[in-house]
TORSE-818020 format. One line per field, with one value per residue (C-alpha): x, y, z; residue number from 0; residue in one letter. Coordinates in Angstrom, 1 decimal. Layout:
<pts>
X: [X|...]
Y: [Y|...]
Z: [Z|...]
seq: [NUM|...]
type: [A|...]
</pts>
This chain:
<pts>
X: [-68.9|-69.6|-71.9|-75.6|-74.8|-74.5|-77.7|-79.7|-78.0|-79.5|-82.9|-82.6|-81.8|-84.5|-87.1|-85.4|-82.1|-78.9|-77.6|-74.5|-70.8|-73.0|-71.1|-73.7|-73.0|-69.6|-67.8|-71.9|-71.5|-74.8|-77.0|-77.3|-80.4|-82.7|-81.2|-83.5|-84.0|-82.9|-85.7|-85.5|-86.1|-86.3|-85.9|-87.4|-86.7|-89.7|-90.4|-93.1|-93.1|-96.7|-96.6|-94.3|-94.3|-97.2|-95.3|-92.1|-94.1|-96.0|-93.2|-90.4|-93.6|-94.0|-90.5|-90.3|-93.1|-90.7|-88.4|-89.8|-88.7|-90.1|-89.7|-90.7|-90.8|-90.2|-91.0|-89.8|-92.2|-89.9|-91.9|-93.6|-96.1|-98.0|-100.5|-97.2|-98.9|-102.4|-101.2|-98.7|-101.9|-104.0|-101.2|-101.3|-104.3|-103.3|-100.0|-98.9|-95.9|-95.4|-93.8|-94.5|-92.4|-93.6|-91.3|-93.2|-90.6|-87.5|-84.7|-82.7|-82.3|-79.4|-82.0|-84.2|-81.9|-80.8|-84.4|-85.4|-82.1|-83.0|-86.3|-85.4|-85.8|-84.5|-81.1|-81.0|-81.4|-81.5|-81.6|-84.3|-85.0|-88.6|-89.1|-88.6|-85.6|-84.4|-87.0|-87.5|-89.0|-85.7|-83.3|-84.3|-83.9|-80.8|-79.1|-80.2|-79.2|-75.3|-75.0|-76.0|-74.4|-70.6|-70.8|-70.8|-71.6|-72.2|-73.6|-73.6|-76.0|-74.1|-76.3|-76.3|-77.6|-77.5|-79.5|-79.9|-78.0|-76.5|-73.3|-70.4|-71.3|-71.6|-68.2|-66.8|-68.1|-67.0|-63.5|-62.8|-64.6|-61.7|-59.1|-60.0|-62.4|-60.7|-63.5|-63.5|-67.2|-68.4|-71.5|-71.3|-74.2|-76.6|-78.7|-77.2|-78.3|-75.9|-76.4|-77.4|-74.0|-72.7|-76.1|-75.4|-71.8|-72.4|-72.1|-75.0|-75.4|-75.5|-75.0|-75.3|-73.0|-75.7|-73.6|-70.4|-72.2|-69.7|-67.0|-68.0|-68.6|-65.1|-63.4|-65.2|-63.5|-67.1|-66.8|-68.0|-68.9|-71.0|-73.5|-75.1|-78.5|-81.8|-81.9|-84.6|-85.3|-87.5|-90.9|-92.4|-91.5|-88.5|-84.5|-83.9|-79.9|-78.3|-74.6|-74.4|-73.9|-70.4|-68.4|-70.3|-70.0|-66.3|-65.9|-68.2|-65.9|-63.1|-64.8|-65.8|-61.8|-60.8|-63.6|-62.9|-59.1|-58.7|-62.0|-60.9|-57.5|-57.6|-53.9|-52.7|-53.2|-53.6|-50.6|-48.7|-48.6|-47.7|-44.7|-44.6|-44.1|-41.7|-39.6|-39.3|-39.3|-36.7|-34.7|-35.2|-34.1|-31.3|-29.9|-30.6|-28.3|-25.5|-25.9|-25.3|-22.5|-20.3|-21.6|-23.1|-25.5|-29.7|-32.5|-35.3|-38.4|-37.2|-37.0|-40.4|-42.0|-40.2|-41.6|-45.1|-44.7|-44.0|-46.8|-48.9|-47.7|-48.2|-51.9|-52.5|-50.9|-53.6|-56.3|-55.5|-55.7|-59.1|-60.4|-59.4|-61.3|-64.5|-64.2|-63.9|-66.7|-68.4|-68.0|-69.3|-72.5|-72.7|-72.0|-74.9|-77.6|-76.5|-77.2|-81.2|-81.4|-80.6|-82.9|-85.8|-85.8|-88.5|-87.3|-89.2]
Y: [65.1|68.2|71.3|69.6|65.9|68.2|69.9|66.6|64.7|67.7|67.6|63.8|63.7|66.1|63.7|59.9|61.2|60.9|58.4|56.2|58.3|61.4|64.5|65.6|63.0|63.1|63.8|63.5|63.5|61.6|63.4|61.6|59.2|61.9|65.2|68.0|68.6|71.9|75.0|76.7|80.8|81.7|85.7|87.2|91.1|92.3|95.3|95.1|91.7|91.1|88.7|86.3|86.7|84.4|81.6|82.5|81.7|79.0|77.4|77.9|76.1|73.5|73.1|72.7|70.5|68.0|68.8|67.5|70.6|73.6|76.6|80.4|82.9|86.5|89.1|92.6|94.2|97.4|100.3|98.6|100.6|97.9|94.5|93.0|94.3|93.1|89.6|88.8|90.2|87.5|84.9|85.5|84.4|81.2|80.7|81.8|81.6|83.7|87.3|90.6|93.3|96.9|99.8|102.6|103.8|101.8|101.4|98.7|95.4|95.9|97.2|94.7|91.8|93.4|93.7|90.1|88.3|89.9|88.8|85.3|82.4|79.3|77.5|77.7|81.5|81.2|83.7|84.0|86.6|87.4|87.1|83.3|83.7|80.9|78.5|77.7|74.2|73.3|75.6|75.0|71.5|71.6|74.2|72.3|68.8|70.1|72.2|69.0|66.3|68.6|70.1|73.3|77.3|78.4|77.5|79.5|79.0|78.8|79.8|77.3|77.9|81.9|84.4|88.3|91.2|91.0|88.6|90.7|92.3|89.6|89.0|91.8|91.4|87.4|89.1|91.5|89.1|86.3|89.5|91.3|89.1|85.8|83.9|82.0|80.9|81.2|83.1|84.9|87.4|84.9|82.5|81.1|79.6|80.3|78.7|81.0|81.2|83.1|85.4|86.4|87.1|89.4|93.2|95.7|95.9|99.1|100.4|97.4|95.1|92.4|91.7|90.7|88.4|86.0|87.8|88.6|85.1|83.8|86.6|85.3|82.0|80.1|77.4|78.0|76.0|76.3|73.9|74.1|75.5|75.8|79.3|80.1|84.3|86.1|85.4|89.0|92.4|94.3|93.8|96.7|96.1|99.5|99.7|102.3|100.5|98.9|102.2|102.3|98.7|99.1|102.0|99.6|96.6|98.7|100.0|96.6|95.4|98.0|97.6|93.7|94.0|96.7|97.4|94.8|96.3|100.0|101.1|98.2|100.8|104.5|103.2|102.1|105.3|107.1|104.9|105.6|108.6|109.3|107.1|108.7|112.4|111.0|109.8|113.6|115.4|112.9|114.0|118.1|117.5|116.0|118.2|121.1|119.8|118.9|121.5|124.3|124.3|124.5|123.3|125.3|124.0|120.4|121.0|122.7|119.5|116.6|118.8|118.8|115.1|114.3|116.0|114.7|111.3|111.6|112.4|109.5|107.4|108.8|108.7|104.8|105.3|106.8|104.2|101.3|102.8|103.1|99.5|97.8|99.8|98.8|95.1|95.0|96.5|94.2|91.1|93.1|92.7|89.3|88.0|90.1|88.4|84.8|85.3|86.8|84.9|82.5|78.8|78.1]
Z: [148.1|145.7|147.1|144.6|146.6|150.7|150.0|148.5|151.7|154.3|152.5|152.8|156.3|157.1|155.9|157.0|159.1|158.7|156.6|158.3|156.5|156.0|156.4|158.7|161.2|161.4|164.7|166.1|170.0|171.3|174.2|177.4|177.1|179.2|177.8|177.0|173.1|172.9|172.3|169.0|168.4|164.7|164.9|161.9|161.0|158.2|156.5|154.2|153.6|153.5|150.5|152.5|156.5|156.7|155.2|156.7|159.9|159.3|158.0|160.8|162.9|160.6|161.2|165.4|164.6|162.6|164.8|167.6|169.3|171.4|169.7|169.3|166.7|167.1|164.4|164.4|162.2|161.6|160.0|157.7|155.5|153.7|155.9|157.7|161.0|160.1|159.3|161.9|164.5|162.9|163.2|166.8|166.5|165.5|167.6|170.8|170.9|168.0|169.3|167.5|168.3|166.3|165.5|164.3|162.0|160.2|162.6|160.9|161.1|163.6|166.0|164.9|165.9|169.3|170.4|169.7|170.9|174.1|173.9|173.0|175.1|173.3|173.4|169.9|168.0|163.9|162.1|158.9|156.3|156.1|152.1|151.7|149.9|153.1|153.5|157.3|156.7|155.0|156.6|160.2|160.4|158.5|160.5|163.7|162.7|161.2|164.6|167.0|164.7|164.6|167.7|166.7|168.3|165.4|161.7|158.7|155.6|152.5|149.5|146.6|142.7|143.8|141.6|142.8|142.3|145.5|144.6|143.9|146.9|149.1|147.8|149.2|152.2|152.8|151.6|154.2|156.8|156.0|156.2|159.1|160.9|160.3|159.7|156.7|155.3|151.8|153.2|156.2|155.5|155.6|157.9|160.9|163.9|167.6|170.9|173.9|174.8|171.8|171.8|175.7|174.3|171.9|172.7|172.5|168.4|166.4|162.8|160.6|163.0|162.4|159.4|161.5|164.1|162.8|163.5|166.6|167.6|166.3|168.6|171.4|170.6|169.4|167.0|163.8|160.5|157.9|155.8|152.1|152.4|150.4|148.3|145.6|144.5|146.4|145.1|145.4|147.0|146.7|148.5|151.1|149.9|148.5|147.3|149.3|152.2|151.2|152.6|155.6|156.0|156.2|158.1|160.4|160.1|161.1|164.3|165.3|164.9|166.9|170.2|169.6|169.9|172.4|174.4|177.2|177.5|175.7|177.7|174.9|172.2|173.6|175.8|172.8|171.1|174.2|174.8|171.0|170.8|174.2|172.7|169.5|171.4|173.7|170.5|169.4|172.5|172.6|169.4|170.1|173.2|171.2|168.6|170.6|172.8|169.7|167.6|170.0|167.9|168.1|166.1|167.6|165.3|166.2|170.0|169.9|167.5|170.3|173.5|171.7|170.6|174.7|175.6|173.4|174.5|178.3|177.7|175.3|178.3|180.7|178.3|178.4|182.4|182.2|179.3|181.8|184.3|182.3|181.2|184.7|185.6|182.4|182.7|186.0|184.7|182.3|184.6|187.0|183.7|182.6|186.1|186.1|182.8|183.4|186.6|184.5|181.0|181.5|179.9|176.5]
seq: [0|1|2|3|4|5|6|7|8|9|10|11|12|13|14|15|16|17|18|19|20|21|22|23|24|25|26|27|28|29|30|31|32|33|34|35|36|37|38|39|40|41|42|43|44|45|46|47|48|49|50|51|52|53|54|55|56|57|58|59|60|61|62|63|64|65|66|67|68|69|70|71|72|73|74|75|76|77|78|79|80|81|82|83|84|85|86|87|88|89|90|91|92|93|94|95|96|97|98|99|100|101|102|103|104|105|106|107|108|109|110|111|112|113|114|115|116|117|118|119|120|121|122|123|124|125|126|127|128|129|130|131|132|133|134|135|136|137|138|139|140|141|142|143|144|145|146|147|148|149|150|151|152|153|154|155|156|157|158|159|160|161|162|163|164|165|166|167|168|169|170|171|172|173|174|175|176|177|178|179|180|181|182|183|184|185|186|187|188|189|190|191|192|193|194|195|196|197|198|199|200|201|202|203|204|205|206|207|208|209|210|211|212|213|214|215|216|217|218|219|220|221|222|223|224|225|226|227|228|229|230|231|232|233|234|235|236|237|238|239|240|241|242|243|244|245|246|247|248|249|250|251|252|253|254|255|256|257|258|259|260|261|262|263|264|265|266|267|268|269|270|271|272|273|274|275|276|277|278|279|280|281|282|283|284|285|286|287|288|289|290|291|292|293|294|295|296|297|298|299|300|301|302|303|304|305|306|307|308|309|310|311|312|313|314|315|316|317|318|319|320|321|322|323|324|325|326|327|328|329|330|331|332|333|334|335|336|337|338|339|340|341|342|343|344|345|346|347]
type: [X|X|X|X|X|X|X|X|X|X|X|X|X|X|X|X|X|X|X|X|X|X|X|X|X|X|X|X|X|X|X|X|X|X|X|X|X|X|X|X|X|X|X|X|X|X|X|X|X|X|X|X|X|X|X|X|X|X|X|X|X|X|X|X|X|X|X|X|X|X|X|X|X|X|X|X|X|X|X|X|X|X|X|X|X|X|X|X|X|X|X|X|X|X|X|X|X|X|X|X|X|X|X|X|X|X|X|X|X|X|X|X|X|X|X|X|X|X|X|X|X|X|X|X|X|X|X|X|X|X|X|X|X|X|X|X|X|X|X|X|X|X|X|X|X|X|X|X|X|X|X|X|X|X|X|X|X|X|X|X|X|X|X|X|X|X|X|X|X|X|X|X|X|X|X|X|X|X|X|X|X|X|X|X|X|X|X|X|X|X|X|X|X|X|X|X|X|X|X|X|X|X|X|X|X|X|X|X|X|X|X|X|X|X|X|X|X|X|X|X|X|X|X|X|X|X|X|X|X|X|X|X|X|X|X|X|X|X|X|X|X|X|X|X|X|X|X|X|X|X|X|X|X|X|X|X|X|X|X|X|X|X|X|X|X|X|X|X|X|X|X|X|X|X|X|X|X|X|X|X|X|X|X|X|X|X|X|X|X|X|X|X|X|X|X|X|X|X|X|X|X|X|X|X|X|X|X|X|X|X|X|X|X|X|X|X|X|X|X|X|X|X|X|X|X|X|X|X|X|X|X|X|X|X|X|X|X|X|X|X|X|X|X|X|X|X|X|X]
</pts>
């Protein structure tokens, strides 16, 4: 089935179901007879977006509604200088279980994300732009239905009939995520929706590390997939993307590779150099002590480089020492706060 025939069989299934051989019932693993729909959060991060929040919310409603589901919306309305705060307050009007979370000045959508998968409550977190370039009515159902019907942790929207300026830098980005982050989806910079399980996993966020949830997730050993999704251009207002967040995107990506392969065990690499290096000095010293009983000779500026190199070794050893220490301590913190979460999240 080409990508035009997945997205008319979502739609389809969104207004009759699944038809019998669809893709999106494949591998479907029933819920026991009594099993509790699970609760949908649709987090939302907006900056001046008043021409489209109020759909964007209406919408994700509209969408728990067909559903059949409980759900919630949260809204980080972050620094926004145009009516994004006057509409979502009249919203509230309208829903409560609409969330609105105001930062008085930008801080990212990073920040944005952190603060409202706290906040969250459902089993189910997706992920949706605020300009209606995704469409929630579509999207939510469709991201829901491929997670339940393939058993999934995770599922990315893939973008189909794409049109910004945003392309050959969202190709770059799915490159060096299949590279370095080993996770191989057509569009990982887009919507998704993640059980509770892989939103409790995630590390606290900073930079712009919202754009490697995926990677994240797949280090954690989540199951991921992805699914054709609904795209149009954004109807009015302006992109917040700048090219000059590529370098800092990869200077992120690296940093991310690096806490994900070693923060658990850091004597793995500041260990590794130390032995390293006292090997190589060792090697050095070896060879001075040989050359000068066959030769009686000495190679001062060597001896002096090997006896630096050995220091320099020891302390990268007990650096690893102290880094081990920090993290045990660390991870019971963390198992401390996930435990006065789970006791104080109220259930949707």
């Amino acid at each position: 089935m080409d990508v035009t025939a997945q997205v008319s069989e979502a739609r389809r299934a969104q207004e009759t179901g699944p038809t019998p051989g669809s893709p999106l019932i494949e591998g479907m693993t029933h819920p026991a007879p009594h099993a509790r729909p699970a609760t949908i959060s649709v987090v939302v991060p907006a900056r001046n977006e008043e021409a489209t929040i109020a759909q964007v919310v209406e919408r994700s409603f509209q969408a728990f509604s067909d559903l059949g589901r409980a759900g919630e919306v949260l809204v980080v309305n972050d620094g926004s200088s145009d009516r994004t705060a006057a509409i979502l307050a009249e919203l509230q009007q309208r829903h409560d279980r609409l969330r609105v979370f105001t930062q008085r000045r930008s801080r990212g959508m990073t920040a944005a994300l952190q603060q409202m998968f706290s906040a969250s409550r459902g089993d189910i977190v997706i992920l949706i732009p605020a300009d209606m370039e995704s469409d929630p009515l579509l999207d939510v159902p469709t991201l829901v239905n491929t997670m339940e019907a393939q058993d999934l942790d995770v599922v990315a929207g893939w973008r189909q009939e794409r049109r910004d300026n945003k392309v050959m830098a969202s190709r770059i980005y799915n490159f060096v995520m299949t590279k370095i982050g080993g996770v191989d989806v057509h569009d990982g910079n887009w919507i998704k929706a993640m059980r509770r399980d892989v939103i409790d996993s995630f590390p606290p966020l900073r930079s712009d590390w919202h754009r490697f949830l995926l990677m994240i997730a797949a280090h954690n050993g989540f199951r991921i997939g992805e699914v054709p999704t609904f795209y149009q251009p954004r109807p009015a207002g302006s992109s917040k993307f700048g090219w000059e967040r590529i370098p800092k995107s990869f200077l992120d990506v690296l940093v991310l590779k690096f806490l994900l392969a070693f923060s658990d065990a850091p004597m793995r690499f500041f260990g590794g150099l130390g032995l390293a290096g006292l090997i190589v000095s060792g090697v050095i010293f070896a060879y001075l002590i040989l050359l000068y009983l066959v030769a009686q000779t000495q190679q001062r500026p060597i001896f002096i480089a090997a006896g630096i190199l050995a220091v320099i070794s020891v302390l990268l050893i007990l650096v690893g020492f102290l880094a081990e220490l920090i993290v045990t301590q660390g991870q019971r913190i963390v198992e401390v706060e996930r435990r006065l979460d789970e006791r104080d999240r109220e259930p949707l």
